[in-house]
PQR file of N, CA, C, O and H, with PARSE charges and radii, in Angstrom:
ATOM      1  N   UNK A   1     -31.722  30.017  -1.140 -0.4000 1.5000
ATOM      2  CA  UNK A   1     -30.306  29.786  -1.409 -0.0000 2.0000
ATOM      3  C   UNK A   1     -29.743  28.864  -0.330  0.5500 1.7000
ATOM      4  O   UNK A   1     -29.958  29.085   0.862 -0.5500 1.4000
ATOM      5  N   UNK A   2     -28.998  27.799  -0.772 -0.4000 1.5000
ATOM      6  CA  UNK A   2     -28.367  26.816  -0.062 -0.0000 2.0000
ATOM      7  C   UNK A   2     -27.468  27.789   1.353  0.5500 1.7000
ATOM      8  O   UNK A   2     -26.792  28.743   0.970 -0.5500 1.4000
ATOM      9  H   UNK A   2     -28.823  27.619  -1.740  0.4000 1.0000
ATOM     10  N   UNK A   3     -27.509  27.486   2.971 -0.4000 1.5000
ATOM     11  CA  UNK A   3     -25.708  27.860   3.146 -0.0000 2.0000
ATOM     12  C   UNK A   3     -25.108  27.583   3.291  0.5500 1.7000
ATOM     13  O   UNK A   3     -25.116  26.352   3.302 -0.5500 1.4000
ATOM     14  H   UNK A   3     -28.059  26.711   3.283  0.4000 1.0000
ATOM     15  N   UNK A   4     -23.966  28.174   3.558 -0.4000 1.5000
ATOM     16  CA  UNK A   4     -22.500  27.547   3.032 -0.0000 2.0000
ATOM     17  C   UNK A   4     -22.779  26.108   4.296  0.5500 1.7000
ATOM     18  O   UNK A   4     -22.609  25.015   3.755 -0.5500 1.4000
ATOM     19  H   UNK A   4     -23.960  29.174   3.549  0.4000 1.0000
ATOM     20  N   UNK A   5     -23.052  26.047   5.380 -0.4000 1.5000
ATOM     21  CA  UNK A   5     -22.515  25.179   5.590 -0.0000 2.0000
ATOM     22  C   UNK A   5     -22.953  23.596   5.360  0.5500 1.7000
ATOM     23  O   UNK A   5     -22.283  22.563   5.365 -0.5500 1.4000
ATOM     24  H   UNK A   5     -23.189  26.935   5.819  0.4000 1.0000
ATOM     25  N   UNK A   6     -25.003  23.964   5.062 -0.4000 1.5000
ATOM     26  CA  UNK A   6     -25.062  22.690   4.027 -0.0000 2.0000
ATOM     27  C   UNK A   6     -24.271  22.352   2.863  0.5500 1.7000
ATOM     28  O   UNK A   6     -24.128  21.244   2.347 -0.5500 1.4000
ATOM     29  H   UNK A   6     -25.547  24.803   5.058  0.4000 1.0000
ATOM     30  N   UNK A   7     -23.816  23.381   2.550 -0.4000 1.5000
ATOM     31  CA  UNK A   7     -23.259  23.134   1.111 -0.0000 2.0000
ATOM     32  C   UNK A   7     -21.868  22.212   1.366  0.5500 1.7000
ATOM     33  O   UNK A   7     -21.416  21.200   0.831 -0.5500 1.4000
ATOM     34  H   UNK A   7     -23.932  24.282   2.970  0.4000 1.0000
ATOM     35  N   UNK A   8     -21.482  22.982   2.329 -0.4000 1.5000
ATOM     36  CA  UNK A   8     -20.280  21.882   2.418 -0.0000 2.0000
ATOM     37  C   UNK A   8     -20.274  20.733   3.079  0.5500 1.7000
ATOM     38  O   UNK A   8     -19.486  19.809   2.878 -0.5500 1.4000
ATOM     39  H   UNK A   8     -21.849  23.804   2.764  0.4000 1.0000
ATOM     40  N   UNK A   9     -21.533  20.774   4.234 -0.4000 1.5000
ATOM     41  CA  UNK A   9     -21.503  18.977   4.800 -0.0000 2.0000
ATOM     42  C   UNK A   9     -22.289  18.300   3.059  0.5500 1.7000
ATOM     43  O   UNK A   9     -22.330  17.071   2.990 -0.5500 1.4000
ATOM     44  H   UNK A   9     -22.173  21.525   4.398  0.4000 1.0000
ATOM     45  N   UNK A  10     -22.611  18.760   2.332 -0.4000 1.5000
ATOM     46  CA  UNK A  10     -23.208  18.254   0.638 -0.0000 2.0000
ATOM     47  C   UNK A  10     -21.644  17.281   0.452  0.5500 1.7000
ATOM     48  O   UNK A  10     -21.474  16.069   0.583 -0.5500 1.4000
ATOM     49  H   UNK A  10     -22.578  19.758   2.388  0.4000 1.0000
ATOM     50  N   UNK A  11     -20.664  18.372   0.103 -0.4000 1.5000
ATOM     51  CA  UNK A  11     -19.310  17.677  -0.800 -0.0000 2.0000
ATOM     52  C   UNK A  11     -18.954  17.075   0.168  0.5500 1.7000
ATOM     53  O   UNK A  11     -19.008  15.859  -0.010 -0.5500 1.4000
ATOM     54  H   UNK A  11     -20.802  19.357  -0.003  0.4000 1.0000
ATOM     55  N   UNK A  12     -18.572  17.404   1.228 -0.4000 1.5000
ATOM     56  CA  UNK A  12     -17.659  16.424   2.347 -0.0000 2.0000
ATOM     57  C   UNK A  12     -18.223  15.095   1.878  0.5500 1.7000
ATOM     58  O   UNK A  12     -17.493  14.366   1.206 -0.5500 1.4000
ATOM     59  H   UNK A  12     -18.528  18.393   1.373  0.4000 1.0000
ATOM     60  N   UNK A  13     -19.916  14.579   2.283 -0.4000 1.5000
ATOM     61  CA  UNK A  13     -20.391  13.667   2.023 -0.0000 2.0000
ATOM     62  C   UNK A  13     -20.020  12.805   0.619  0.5500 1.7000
ATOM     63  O   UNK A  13     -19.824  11.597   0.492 -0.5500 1.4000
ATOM     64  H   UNK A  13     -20.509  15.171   2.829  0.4000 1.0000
ATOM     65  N   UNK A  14     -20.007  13.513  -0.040 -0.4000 1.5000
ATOM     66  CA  UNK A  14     -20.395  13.471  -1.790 -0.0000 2.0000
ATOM     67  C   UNK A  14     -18.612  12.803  -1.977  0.5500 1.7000
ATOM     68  O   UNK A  14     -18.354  11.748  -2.557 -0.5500 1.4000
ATOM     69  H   UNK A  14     -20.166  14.495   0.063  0.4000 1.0000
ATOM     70  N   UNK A  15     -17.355  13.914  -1.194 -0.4000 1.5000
ATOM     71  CA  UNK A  15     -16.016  13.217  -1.953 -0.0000 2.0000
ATOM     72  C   UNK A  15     -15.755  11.596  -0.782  0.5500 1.7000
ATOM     73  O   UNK A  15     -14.905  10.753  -1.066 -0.5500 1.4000
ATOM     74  H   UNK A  15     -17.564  14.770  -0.722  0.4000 1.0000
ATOM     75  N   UNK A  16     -16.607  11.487   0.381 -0.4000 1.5000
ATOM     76  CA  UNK A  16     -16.530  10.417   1.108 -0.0000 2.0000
ATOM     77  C   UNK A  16     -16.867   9.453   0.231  0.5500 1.7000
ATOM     78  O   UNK A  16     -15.945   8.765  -0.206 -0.5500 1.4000
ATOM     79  H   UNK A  16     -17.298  12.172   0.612  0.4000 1.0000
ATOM     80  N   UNK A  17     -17.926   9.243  -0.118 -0.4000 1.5000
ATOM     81  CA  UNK A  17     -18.498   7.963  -1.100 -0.0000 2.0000
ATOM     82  C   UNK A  17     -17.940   7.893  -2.223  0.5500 1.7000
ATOM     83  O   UNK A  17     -18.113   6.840  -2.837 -0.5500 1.4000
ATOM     84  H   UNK A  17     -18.675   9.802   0.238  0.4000 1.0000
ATOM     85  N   UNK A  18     -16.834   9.304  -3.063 -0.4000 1.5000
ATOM     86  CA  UNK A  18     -16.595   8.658  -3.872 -0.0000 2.0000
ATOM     87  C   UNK A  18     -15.476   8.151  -3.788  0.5500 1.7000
ATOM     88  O   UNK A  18     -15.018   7.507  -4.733 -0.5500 1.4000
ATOM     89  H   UNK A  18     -16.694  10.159  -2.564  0.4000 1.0000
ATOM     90  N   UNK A  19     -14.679   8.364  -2.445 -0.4000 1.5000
ATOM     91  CA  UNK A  19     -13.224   7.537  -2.071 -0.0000 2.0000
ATOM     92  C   UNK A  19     -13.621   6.244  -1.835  0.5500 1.7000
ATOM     93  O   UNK A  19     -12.955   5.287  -2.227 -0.5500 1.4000
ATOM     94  H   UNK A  19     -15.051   8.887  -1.678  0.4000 1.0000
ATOM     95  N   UNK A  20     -14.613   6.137  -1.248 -0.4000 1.5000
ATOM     96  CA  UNK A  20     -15.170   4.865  -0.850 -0.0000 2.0000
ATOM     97  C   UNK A  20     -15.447   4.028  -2.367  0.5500 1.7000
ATOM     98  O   UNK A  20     -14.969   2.895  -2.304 -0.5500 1.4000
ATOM     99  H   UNK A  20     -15.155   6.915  -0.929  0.4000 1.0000
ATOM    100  N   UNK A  21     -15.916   4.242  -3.321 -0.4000 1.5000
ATOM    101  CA  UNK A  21     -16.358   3.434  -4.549 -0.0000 2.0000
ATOM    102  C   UNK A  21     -14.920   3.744  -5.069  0.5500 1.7000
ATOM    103  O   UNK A  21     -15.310   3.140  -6.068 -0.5500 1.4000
ATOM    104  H   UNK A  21     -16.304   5.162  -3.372  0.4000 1.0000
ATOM    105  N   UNK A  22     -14.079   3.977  -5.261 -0.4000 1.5000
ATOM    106  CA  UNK A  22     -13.034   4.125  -6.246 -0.0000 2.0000
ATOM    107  C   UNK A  22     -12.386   3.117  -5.318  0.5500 1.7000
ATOM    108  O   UNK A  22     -12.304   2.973  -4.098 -0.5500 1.4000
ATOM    109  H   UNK A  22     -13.762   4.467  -4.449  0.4000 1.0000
ATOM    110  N   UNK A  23     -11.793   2.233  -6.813 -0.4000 1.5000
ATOM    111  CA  UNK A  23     -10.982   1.244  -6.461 -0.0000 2.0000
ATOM    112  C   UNK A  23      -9.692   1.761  -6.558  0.5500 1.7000
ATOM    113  O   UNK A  23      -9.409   2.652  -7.358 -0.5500 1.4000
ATOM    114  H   UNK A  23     -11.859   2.350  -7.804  0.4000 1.0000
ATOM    115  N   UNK A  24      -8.733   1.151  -5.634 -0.4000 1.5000
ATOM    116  CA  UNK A  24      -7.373   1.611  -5.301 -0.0000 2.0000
ATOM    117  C   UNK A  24      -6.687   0.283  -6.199  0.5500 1.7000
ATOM    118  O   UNK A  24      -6.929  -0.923  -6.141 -0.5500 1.4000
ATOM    119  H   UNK A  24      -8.963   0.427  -4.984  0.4000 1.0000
ATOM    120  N   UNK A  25      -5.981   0.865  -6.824 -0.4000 1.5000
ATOM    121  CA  UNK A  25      -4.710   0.417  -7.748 -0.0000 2.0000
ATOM    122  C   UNK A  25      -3.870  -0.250  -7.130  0.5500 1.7000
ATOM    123  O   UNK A  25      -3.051   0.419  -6.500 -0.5500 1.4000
ATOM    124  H   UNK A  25      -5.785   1.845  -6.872  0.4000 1.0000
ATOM    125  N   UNK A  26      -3.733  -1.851  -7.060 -0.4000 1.5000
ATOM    126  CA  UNK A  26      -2.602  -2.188  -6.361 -0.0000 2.0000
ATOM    127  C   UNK A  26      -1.485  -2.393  -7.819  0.5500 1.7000
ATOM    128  O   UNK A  26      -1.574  -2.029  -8.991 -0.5500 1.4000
ATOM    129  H   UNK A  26      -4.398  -2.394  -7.572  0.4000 1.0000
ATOM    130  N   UNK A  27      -0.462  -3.150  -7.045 -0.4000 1.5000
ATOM    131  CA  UNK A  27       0.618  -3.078  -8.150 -0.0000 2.0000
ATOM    132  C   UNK A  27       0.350  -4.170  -9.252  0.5500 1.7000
ATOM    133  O   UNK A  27       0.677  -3.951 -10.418 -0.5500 1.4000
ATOM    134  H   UNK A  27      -0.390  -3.445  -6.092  0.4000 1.0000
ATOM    135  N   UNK A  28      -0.234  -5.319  -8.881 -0.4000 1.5000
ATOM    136  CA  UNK A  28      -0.751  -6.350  -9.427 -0.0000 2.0000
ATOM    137  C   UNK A  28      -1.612  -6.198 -10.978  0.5500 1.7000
ATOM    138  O   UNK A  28      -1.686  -7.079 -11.834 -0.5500 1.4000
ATOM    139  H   UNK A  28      -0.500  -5.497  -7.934  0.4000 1.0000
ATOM    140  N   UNK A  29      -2.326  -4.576 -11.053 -0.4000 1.5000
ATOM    141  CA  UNK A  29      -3.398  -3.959 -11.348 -0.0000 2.0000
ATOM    142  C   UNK A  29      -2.740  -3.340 -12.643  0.5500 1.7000
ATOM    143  O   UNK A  29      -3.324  -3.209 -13.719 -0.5500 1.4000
ATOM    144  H   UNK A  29      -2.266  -3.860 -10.357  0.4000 1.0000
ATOM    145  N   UNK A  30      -1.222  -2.920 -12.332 -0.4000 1.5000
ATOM    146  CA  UNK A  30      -0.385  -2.272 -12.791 -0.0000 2.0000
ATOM    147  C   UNK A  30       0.836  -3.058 -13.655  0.5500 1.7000
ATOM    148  O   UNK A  30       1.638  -2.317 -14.224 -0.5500 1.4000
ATOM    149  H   UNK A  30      -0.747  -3.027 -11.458  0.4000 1.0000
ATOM    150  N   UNK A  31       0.991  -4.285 -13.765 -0.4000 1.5000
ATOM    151  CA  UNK A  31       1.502  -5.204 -14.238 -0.0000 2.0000
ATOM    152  C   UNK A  31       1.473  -4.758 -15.944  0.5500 1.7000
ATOM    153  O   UNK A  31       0.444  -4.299 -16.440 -0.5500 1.4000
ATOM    154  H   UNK A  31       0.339  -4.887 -13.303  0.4000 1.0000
ATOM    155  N   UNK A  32       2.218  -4.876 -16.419 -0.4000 1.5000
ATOM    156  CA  UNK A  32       2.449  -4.567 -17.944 -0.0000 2.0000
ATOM    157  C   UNK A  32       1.992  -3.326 -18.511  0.5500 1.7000
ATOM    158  O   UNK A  32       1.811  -3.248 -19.726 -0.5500 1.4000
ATOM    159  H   UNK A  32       3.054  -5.249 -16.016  0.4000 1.0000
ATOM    160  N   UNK A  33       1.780  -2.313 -17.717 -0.4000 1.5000
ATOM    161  CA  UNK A  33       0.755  -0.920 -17.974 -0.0000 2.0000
ATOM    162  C   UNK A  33       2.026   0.133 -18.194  0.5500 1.7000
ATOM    163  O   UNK A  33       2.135   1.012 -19.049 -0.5500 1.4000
ATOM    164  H   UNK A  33       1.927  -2.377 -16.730  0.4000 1.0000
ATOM    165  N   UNK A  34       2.892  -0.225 -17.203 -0.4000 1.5000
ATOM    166  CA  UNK A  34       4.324   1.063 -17.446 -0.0000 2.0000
ATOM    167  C   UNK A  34       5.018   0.395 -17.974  0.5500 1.7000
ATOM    168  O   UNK A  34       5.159  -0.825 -17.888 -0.5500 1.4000
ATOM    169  H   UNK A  34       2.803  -0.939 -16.509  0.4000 1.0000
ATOM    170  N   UNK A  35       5.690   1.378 -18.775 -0.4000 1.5000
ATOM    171  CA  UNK A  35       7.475   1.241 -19.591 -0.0000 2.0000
ATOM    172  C   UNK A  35       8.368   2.216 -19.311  0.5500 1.7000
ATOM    173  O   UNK A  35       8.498   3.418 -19.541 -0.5500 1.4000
ATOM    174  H   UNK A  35       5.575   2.369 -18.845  0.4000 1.0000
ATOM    175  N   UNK A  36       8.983   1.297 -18.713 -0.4000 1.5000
ATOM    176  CA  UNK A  36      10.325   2.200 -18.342 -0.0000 2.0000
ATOM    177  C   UNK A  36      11.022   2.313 -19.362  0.5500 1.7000
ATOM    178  O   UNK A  36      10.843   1.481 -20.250 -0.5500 1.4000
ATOM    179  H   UNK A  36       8.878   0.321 -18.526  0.4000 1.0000
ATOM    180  N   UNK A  37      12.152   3.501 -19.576 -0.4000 1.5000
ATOM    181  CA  UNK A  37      12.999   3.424 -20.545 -0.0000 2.0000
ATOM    182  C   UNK A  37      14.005   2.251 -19.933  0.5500 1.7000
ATOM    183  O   UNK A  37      14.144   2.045 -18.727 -0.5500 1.4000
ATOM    184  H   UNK A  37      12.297   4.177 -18.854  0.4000 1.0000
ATOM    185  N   UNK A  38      14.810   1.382 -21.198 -0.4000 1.5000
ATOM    186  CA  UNK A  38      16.015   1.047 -20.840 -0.0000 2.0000
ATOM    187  C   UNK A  38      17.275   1.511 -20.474  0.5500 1.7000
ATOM    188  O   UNK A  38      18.101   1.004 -19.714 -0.5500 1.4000
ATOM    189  H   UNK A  38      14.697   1.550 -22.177  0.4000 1.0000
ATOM    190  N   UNK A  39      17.320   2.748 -21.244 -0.4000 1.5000
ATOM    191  CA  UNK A  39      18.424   3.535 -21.007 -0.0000 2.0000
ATOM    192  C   UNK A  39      18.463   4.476 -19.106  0.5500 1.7000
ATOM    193  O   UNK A  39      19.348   5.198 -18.648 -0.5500 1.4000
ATOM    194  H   UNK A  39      16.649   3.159 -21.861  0.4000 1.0000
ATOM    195  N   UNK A  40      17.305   4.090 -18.545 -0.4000 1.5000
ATOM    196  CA  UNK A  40      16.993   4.614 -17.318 -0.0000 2.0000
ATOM    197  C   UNK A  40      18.450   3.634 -16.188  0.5500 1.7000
ATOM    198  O   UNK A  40      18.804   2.471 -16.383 -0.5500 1.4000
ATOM    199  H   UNK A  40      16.586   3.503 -18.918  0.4000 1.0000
ATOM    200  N   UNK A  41      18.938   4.477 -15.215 -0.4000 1.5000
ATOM    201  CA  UNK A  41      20.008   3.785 -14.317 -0.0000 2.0000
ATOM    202  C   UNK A  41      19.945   3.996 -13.300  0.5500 1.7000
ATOM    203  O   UNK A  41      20.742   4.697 -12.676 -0.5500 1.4000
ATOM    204  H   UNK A  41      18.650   5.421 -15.056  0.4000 1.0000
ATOM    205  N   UNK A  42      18.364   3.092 -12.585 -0.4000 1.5000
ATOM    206  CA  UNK A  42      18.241   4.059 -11.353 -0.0000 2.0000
ATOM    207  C   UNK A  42      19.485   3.737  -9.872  0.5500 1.7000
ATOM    208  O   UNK A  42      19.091   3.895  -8.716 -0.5500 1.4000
ATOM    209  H   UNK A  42      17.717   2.523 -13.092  0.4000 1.0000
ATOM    210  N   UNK A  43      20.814   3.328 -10.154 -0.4000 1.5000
ATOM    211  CA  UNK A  43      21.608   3.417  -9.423 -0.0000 2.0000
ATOM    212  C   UNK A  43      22.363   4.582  -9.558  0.5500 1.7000
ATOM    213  O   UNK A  43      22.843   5.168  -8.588 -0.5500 1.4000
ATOM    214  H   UNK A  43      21.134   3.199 -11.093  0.4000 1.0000
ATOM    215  N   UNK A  44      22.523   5.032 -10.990 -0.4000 1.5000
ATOM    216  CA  UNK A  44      23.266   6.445 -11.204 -0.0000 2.0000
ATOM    217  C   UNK A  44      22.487   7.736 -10.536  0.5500 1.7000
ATOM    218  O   UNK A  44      23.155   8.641 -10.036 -0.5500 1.4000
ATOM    219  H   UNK A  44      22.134   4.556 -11.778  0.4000 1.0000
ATOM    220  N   UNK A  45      20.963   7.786 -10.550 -0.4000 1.5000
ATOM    221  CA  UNK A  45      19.703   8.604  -9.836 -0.0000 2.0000
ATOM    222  C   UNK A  45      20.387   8.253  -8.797  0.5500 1.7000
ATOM    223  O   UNK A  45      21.225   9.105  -8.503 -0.5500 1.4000
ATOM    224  H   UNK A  45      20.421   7.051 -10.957  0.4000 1.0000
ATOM    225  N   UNK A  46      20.376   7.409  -8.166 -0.4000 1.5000
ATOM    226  CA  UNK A  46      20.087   7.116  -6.564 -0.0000 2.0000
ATOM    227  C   UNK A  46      21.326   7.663  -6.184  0.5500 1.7000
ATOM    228  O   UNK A  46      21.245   8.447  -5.238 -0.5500 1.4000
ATOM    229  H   UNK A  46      19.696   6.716  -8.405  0.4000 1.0000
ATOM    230  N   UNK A  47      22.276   7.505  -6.576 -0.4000 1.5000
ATOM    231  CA  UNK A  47      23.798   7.943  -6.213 -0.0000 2.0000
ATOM    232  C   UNK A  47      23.940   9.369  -6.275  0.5500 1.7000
ATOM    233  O   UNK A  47      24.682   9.835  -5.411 -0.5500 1.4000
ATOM    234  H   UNK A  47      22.342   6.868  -7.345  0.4000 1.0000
ATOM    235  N   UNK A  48      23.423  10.176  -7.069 -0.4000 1.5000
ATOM    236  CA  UNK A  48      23.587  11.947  -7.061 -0.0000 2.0000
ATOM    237  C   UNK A  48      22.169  12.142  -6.168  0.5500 1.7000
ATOM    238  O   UNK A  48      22.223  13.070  -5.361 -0.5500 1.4000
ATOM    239  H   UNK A  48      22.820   9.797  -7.771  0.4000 1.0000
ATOM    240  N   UNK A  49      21.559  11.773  -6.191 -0.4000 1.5000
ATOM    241  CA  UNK A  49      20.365  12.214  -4.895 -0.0000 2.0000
ATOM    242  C   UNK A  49      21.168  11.807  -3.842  0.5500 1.7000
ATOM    243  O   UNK A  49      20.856  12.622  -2.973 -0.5500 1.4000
ATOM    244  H   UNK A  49      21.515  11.019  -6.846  0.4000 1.0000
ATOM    245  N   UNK A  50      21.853  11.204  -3.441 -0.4000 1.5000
ATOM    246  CA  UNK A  50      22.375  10.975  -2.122 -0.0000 2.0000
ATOM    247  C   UNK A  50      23.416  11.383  -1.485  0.5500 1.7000
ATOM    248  O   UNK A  50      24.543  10.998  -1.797 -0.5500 1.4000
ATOM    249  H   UNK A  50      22.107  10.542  -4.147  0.4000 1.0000
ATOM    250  N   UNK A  51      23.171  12.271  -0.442 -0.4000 1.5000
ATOM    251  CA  UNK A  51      24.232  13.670   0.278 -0.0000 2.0000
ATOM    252  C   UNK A  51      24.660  12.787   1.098  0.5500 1.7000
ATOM    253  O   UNK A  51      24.214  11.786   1.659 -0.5500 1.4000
ATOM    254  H   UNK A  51      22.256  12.583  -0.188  0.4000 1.0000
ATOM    255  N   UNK A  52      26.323  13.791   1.019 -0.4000 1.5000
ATOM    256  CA  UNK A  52      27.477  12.683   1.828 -0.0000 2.0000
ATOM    257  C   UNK A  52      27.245  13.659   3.049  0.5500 1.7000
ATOM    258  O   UNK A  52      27.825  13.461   4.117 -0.5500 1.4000
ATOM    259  H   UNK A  52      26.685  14.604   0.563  0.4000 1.0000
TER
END
């Protein structure tokens, strides 16, 4: 039986490489992918989130 603590230098290793191969999303990437609603007002948001 494996122990625990090979087991876990295993994943540590295992989620390192896969941060490493996953490509990070810039915004460029993201270009025509979201839709915002129109009816969205993010000055009316921004104004009740914001304590006097």
């Amino acid at each position: 039986m494996f122990e625990w603590k090979i087991l876990v230098k295993i994943i540590i290793l295992a989620l390192k490489v896969f941060v490493e191969n996953t490509k990070k999303l810039s915004l460029a990437d993201l270009k025509g992918k979201i839709e915002l609603d129109e009816d969205y007002n993010y000055k009316k948001v921004k104004k009740s989130h914001v304590s006097d």
